[in-house]
N, CA and C atoms as an extended XYZ file, in Angstrom:
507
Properties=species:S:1:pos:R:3:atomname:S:1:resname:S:1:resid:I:1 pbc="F F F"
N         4.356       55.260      -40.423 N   UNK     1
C         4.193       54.353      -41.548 CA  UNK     1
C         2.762       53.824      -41.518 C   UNK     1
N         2.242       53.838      -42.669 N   UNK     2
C         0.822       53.305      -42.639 CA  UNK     2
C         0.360       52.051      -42.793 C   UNK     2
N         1.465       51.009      -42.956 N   UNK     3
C         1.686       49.716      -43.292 CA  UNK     3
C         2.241       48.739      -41.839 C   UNK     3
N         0.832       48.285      -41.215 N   UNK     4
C         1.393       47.515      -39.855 CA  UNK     4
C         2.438       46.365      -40.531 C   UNK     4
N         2.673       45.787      -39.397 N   UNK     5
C         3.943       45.064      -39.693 CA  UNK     5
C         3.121       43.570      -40.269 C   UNK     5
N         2.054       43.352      -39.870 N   UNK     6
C         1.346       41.996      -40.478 CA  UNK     6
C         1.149       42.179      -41.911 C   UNK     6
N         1.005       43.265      -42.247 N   UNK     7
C         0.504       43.531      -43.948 CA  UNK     7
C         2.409       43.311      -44.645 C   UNK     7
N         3.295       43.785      -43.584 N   UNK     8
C         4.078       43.748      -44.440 CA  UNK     8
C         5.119       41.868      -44.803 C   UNK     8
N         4.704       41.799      -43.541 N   UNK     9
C         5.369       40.351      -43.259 CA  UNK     9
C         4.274       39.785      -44.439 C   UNK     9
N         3.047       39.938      -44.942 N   UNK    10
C         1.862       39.100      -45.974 CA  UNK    10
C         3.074       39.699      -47.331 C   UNK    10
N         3.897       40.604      -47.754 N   UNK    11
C         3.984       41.249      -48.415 CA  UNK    11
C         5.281       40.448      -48.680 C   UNK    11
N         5.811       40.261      -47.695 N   UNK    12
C         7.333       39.530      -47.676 CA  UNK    12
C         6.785       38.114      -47.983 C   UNK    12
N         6.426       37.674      -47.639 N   UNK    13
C         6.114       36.718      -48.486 CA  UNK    13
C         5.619       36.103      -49.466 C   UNK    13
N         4.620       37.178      -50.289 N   UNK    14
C         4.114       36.618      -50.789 CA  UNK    14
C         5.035       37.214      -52.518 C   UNK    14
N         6.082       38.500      -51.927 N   UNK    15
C         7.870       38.769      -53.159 CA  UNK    15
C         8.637       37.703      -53.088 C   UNK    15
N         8.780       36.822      -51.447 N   UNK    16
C         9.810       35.959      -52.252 CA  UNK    16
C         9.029       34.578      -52.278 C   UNK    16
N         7.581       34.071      -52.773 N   UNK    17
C         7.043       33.363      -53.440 CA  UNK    17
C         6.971       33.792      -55.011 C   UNK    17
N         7.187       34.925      -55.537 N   UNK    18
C         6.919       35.215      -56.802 CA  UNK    18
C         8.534       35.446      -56.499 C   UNK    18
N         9.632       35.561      -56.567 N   UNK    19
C        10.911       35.444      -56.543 CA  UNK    19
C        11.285       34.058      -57.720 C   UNK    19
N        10.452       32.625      -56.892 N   UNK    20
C        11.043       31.923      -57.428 CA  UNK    20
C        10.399       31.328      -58.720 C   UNK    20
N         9.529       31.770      -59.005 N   UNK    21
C         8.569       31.852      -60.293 CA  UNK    21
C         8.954       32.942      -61.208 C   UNK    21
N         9.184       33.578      -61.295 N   UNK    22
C         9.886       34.642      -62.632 CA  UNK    22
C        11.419       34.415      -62.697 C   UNK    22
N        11.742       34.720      -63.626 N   UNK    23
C        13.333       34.324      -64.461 CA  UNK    23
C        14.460       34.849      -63.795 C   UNK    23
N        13.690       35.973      -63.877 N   UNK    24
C        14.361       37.791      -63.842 CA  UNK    24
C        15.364       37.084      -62.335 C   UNK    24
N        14.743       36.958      -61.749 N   UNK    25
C        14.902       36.780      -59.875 CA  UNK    25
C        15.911       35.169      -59.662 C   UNK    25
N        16.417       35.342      -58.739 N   UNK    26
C        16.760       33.721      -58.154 CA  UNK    26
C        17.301       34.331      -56.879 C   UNK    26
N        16.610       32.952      -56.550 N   UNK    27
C        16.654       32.958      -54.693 CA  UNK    27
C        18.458       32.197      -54.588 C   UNK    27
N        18.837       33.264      -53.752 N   UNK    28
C        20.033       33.037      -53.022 CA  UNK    28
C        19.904       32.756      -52.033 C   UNK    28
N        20.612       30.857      -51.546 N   UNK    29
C        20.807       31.335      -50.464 CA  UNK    29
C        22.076       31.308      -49.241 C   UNK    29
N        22.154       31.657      -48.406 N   UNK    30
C        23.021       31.971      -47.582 CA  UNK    30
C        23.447       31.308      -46.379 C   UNK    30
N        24.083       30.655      -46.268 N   UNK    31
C        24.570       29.882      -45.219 CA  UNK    31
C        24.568       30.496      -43.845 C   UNK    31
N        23.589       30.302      -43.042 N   UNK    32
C        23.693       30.785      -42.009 CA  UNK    32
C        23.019       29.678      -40.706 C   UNK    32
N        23.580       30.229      -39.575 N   UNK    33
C        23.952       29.020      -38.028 CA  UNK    33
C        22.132       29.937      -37.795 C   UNK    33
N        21.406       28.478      -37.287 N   UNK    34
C        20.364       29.092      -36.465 CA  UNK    34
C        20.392       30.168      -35.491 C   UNK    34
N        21.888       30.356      -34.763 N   UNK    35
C        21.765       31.221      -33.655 CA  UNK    35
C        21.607       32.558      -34.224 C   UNK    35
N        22.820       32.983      -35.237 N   UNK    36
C        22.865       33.887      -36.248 CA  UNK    36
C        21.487       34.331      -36.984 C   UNK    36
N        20.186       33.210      -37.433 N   UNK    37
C        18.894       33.577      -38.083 CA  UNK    37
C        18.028       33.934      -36.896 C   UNK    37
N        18.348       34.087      -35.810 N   UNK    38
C        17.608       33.891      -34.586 CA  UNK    38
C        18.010       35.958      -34.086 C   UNK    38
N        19.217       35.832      -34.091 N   UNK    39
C        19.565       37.382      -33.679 CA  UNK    39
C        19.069       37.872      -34.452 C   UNK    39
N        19.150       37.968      -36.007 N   UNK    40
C        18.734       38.875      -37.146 CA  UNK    40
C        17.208       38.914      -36.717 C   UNK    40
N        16.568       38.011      -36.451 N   UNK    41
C        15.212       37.929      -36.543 CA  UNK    41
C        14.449       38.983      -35.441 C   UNK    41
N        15.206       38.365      -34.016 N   UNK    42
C        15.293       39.487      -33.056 CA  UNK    42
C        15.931       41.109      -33.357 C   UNK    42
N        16.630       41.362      -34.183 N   UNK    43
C        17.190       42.910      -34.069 CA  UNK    43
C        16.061       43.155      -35.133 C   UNK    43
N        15.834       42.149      -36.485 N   UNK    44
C        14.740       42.873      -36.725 CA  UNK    44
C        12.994       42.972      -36.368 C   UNK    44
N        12.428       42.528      -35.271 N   UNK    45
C        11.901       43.023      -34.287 CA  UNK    45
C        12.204       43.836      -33.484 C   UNK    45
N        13.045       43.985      -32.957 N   UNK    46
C        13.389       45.247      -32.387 CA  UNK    46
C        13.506       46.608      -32.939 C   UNK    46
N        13.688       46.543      -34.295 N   UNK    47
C        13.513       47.791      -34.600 CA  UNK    47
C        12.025       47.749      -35.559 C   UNK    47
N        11.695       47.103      -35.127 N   UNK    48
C         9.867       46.910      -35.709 CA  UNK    48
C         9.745       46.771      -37.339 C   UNK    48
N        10.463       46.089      -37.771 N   UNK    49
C        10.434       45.547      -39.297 CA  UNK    49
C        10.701       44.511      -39.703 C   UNK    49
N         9.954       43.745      -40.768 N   UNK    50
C         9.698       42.793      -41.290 CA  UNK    50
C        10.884       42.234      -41.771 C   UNK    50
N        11.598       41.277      -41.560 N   UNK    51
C        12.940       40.333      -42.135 CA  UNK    51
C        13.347       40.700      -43.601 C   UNK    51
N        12.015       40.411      -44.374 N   UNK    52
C        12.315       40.922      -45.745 CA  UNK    52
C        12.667       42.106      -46.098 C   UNK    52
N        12.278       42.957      -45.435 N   UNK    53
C        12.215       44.766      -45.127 CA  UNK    53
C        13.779       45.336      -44.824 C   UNK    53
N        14.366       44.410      -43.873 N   UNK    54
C        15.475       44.009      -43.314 CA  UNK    54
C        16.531       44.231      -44.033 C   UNK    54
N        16.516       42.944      -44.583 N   UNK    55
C        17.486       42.134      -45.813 CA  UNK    55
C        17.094       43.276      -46.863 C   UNK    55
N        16.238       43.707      -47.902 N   UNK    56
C        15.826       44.962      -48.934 CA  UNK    56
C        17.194       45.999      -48.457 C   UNK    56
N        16.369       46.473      -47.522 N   UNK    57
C        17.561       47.731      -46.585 CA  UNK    57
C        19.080       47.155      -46.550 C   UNK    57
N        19.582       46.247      -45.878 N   UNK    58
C        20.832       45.786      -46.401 CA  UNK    58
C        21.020       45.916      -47.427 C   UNK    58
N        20.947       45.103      -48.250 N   UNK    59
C        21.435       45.491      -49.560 CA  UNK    59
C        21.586       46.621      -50.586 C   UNK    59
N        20.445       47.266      -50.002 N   UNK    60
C        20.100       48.894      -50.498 CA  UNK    60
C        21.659       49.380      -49.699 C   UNK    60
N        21.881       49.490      -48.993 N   UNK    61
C        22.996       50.445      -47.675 CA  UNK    61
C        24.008       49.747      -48.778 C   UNK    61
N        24.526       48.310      -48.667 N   UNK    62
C        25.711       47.802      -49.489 CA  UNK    62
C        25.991       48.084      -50.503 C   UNK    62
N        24.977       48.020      -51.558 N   UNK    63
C        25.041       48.547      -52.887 CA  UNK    63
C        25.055       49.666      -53.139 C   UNK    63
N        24.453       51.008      -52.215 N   UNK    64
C        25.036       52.526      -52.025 CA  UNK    64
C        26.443       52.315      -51.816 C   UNK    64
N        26.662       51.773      -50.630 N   UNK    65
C        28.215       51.947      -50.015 CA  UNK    65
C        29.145       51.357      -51.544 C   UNK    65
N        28.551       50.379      -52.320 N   UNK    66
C        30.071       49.703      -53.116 CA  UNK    66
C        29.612       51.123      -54.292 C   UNK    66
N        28.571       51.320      -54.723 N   UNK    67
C        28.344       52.273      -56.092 CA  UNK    67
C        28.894       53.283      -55.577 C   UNK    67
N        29.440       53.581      -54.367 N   UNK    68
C        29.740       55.296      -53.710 CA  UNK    68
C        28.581       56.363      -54.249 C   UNK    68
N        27.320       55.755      -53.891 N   UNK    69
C        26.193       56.606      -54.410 CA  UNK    69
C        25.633       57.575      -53.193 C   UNK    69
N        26.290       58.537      -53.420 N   UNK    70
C        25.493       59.462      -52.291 CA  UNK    70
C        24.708       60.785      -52.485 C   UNK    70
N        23.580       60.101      -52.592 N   UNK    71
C        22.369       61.148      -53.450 CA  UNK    71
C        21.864       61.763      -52.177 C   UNK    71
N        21.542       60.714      -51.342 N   UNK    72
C        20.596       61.225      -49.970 CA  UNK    72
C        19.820       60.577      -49.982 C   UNK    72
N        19.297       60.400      -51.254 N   UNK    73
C        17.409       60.103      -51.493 CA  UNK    73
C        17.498       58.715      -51.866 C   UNK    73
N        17.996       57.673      -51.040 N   UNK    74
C        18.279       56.450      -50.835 CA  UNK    74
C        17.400       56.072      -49.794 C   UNK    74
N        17.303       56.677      -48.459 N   UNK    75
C        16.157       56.774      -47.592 CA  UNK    75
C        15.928       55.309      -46.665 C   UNK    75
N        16.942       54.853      -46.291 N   UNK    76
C        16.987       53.827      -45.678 CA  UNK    76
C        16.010       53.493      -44.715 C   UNK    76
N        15.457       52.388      -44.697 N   UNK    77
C        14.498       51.955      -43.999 CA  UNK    77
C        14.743       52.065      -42.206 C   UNK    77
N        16.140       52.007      -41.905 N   UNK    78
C        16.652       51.819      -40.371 CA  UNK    78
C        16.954       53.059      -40.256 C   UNK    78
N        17.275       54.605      -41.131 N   UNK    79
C        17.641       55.372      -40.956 CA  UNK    79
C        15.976       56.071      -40.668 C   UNK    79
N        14.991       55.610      -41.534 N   UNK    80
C        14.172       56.921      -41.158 CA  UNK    80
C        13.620       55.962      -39.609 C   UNK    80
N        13.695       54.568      -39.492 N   UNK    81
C        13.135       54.718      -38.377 CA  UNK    81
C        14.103       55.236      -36.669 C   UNK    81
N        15.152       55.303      -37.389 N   UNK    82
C        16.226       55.654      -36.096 CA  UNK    82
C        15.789       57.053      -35.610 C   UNK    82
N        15.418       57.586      -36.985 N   UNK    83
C        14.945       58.900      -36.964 CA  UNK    83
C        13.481       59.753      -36.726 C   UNK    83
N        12.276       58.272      -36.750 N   UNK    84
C        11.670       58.311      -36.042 CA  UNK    84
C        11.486       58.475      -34.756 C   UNK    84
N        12.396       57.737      -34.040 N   UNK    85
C        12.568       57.174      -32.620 CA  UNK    85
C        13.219       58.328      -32.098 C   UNK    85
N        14.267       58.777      -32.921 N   UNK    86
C        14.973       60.539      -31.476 CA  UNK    86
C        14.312       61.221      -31.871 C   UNK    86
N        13.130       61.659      -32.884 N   UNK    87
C        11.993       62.384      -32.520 CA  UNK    87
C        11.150       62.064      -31.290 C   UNK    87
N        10.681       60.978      -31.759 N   UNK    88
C         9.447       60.972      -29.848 CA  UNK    88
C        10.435       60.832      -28.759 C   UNK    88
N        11.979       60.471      -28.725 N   UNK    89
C        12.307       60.442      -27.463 CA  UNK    89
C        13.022       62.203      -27.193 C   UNK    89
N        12.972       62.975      -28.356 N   UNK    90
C        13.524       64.030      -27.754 CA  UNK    90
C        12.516       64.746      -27.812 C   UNK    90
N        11.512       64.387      -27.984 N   UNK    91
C         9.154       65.519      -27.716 CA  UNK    91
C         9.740       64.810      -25.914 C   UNK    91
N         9.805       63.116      -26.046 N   UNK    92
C         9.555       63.179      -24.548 CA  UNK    92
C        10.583       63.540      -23.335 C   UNK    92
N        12.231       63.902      -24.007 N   UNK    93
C        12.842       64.246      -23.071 CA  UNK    93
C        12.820       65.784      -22.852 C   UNK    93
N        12.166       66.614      -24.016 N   UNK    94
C        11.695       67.867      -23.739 CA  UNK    94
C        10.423       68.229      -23.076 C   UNK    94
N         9.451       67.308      -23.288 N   UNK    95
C         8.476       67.024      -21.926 CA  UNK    95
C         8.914       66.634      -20.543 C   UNK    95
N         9.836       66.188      -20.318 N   UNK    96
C        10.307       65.662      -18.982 CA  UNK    96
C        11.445       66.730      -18.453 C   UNK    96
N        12.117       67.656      -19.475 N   UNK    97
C        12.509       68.540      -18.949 CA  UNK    97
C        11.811       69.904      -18.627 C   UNK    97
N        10.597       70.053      -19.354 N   UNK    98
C         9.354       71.510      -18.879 CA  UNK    98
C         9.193       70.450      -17.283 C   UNK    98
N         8.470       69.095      -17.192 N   UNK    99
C         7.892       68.876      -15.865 CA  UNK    99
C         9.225       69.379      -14.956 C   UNK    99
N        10.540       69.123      -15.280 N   UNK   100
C        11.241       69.033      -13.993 CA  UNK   100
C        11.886       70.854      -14.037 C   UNK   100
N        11.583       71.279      -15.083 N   UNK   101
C        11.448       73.006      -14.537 CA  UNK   101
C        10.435       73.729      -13.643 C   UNK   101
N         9.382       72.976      -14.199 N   UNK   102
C         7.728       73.132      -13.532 CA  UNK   102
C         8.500       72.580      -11.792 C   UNK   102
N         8.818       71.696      -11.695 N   UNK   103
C         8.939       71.526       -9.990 CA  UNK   103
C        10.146       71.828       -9.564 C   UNK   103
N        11.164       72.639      -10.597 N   UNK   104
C        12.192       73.376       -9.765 CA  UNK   104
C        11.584       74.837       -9.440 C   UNK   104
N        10.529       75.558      -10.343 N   UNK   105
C         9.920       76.688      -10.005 CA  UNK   105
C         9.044       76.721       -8.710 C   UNK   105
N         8.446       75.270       -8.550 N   UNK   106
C         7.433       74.851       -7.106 CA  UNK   106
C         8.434       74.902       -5.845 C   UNK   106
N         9.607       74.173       -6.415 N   UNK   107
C        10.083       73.525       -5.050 CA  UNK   107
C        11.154       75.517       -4.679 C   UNK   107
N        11.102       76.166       -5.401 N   UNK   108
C        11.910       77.719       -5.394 CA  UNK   108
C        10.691       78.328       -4.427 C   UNK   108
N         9.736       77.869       -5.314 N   UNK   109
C         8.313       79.076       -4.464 CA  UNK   109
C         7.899       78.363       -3.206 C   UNK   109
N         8.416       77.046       -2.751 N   UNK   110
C         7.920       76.586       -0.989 CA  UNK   110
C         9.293       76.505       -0.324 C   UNK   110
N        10.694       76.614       -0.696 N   UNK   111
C        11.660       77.527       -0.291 CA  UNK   111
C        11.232       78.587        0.063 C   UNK   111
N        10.739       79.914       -0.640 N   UNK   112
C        10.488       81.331       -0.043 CA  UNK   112
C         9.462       80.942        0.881 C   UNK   112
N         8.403       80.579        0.875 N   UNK   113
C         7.600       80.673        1.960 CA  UNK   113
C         7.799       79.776        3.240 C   UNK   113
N         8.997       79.255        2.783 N   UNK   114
C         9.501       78.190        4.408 CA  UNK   114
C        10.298       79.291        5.146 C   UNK   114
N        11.184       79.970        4.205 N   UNK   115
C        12.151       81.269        4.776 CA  UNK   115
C        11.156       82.326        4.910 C   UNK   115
N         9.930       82.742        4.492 N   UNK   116
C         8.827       83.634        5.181 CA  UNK   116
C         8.462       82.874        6.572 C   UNK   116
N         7.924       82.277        6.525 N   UNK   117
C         7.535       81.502        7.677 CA  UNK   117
C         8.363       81.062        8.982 C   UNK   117
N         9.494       80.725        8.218 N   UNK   118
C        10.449       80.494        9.539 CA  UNK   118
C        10.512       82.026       10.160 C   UNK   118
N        10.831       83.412        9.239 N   UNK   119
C        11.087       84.697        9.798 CA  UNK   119
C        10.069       84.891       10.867 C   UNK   119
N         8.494       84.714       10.102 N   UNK   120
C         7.313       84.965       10.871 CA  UNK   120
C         7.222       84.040       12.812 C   UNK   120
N         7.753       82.966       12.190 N   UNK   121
C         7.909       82.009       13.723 CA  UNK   121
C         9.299       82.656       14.473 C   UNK   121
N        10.053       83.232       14.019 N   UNK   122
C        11.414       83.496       14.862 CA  UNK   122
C        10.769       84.812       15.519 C   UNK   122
N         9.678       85.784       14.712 N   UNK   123
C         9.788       87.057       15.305 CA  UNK   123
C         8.251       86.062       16.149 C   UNK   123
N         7.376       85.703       16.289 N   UNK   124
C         6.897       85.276       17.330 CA  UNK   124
C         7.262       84.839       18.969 C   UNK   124
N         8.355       83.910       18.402 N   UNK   125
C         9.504       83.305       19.888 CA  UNK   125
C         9.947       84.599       20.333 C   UNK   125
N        10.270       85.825       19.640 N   UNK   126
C        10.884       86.690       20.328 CA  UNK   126
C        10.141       87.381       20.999 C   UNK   126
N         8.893       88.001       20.579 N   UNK   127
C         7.761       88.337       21.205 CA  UNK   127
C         7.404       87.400       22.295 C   UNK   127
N         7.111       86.243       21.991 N   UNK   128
C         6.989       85.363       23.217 CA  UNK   128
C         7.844       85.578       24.639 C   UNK   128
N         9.100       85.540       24.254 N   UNK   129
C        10.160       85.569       25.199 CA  UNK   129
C         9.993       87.040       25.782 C   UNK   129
N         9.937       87.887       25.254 N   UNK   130
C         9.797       89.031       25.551 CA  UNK   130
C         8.632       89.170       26.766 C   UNK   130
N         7.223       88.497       26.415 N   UNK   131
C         6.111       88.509       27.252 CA  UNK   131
C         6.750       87.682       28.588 C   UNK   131
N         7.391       86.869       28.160 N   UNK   132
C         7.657       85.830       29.538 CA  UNK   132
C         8.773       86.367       30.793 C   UNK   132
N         9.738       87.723       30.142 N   UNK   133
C        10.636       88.329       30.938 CA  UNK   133
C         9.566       88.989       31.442 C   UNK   133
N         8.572       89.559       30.488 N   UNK   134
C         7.894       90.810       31.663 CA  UNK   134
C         7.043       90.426       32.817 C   UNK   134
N         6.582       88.962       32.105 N   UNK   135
C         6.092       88.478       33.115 CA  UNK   135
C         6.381       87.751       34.554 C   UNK   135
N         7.972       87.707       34.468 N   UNK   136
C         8.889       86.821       35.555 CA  UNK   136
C         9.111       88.213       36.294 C   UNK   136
N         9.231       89.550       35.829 N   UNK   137
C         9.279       91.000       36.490 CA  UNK   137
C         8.594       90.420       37.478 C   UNK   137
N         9.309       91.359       38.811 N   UNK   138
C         8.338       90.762       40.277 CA  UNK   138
C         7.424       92.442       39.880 C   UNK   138
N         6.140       92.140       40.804 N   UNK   139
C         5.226       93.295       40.205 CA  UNK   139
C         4.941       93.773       41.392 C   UNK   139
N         5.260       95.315       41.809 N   UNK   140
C         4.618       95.824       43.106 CA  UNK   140
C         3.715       96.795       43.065 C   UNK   140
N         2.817       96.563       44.365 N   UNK   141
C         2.089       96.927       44.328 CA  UNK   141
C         1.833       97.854       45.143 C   UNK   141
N         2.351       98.870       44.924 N   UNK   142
C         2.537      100.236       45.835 CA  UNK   142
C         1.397      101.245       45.578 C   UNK   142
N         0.513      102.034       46.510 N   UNK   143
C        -0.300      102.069       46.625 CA  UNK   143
C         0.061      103.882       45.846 C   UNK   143
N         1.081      104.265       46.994 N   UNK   144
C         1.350      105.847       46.777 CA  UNK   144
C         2.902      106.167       46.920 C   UNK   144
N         3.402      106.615       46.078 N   UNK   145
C         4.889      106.646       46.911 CA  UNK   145
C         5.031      108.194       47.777 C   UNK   145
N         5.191      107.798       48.658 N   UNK   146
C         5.279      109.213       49.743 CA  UNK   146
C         6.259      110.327       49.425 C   UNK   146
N         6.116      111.249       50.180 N   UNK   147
C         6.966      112.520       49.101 CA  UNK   147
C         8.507      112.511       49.903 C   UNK   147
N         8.751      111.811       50.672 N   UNK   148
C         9.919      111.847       51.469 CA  UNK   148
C        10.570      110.910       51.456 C   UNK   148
N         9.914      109.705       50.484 N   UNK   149
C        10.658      108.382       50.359 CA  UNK   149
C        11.597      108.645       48.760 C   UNK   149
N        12.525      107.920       48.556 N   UNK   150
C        13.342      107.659       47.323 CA  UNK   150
C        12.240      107.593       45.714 C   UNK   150
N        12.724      108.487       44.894 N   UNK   151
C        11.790      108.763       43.780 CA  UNK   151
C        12.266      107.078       43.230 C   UNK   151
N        11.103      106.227       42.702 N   UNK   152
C        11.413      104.939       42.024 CA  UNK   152
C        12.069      104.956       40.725 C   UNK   152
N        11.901      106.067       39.953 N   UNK   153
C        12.913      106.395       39.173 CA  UNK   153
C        14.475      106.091       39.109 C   UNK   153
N        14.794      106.274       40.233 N   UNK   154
C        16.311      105.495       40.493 CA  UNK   154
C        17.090      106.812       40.287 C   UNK   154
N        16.277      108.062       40.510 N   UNK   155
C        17.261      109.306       40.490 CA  UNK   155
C        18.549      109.205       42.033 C   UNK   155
N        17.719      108.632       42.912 N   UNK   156
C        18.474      108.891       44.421 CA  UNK   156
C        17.951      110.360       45.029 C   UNK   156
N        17.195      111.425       44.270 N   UNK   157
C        16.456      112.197       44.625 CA  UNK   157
C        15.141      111.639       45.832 C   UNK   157
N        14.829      112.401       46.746 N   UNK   158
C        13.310      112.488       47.219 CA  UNK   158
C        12.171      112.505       45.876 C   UNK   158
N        11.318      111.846       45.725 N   UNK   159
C         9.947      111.939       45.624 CA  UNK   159
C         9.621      113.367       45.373 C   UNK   159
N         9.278      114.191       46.292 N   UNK   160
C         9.333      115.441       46.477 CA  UNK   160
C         9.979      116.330       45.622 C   UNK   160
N        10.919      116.447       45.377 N   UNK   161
C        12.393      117.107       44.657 CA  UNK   161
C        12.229      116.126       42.921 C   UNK   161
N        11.769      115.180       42.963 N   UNK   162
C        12.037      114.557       41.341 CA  UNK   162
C        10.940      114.490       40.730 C   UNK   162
N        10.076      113.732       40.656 N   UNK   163
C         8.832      113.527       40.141 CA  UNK   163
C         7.684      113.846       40.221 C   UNK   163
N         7.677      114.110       42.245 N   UNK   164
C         7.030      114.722       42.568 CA  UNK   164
C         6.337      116.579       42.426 C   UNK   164
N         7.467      117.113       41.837 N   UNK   165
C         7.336      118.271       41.683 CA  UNK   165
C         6.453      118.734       40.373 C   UNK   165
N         6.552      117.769       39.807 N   UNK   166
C         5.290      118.470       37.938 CA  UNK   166
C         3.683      117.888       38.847 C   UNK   166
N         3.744      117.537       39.941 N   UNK   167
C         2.028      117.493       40.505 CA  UNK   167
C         2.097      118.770       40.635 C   UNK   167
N         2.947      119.794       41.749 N   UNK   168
C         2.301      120.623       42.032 CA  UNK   168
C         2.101      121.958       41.336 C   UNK   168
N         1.262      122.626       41.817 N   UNK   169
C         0.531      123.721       41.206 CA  UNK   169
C         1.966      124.684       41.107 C   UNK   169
């Protein structure tokens, strides 16, 4: 709307000052409890329009509803702004649902690389462990094994007779 709410509140007042100066018009008025002029005043701030703007729109909605006038093109003042309002809140709940796809796709892609990484650290420990058996191996240090002693192979053969035999000529 291109009409801030100060131009319109100058506007509301200055229709029902010429209200009570032309014929045509007479000011009604309406019995109402301060607490009652106090809510209206508040709901109409809350939906960001001028009292007079308000009251117009009422009566516009009532006088549709008693004429059973349903053209469309009545265009209620609370309807287009209701209809303002689930526009920017559904731009911003469709913005807030791309961000929270955007960090279900992040938080998917540092899942895989925690399950890469954990694989990469599990096959390390195993390698590790692996180095640390060979290294607890007692290590001897045998110079020559003689040809008449037990082949280390673990055949139960001689030296001589098992392993020993692809030396000679």
């Amino acid at each position: 709307m291109g009409i801030d709410r100060g131009n319109l509140a100058r506007l509301d007042r200055k229709l029902l000052a010429e209200f009570g100066r032309d014929e045509r018009f007479q000011m009604v008025r309406v019995p109402m409890t301060p607490a009652k002029w106090s809510t209206w005043k508040r709901y109409c701030e809350s939906a960001g329009i001028s009292m007079g703007r308000a009251i117009a729109a009422l009566i516009e909605h009532e006088l549709t509803d008693a004429l059973d006038n349903s053209d469309g093109d009545a265009g209620s003042v609370f309807v287009h702004q209701v209809e303002e309002r689930m526009a920017e809140r559904e731009a911003r709940l469709s913005q807030r649902e791309d961000q929270l796809t955007a960090a279900e796709e992040r938080l998917r892609r540092g899942s895989r690389q925690l399950r890469e990484r954990e694989g990469q650290l599990e096959a390390r420990e195993r390698r590790l462990e692996r180095a640390t058996k060979l290294a607890a191996l007692p290590t001897t240090n045998r110079a020559k094994t003689g040809r008449n002693e037990r082949c280390p192979c673990g055949s139960g053969l001689k030296y001589k007779h098992c392993h020993g035999r692809s030396r000679q000529p």
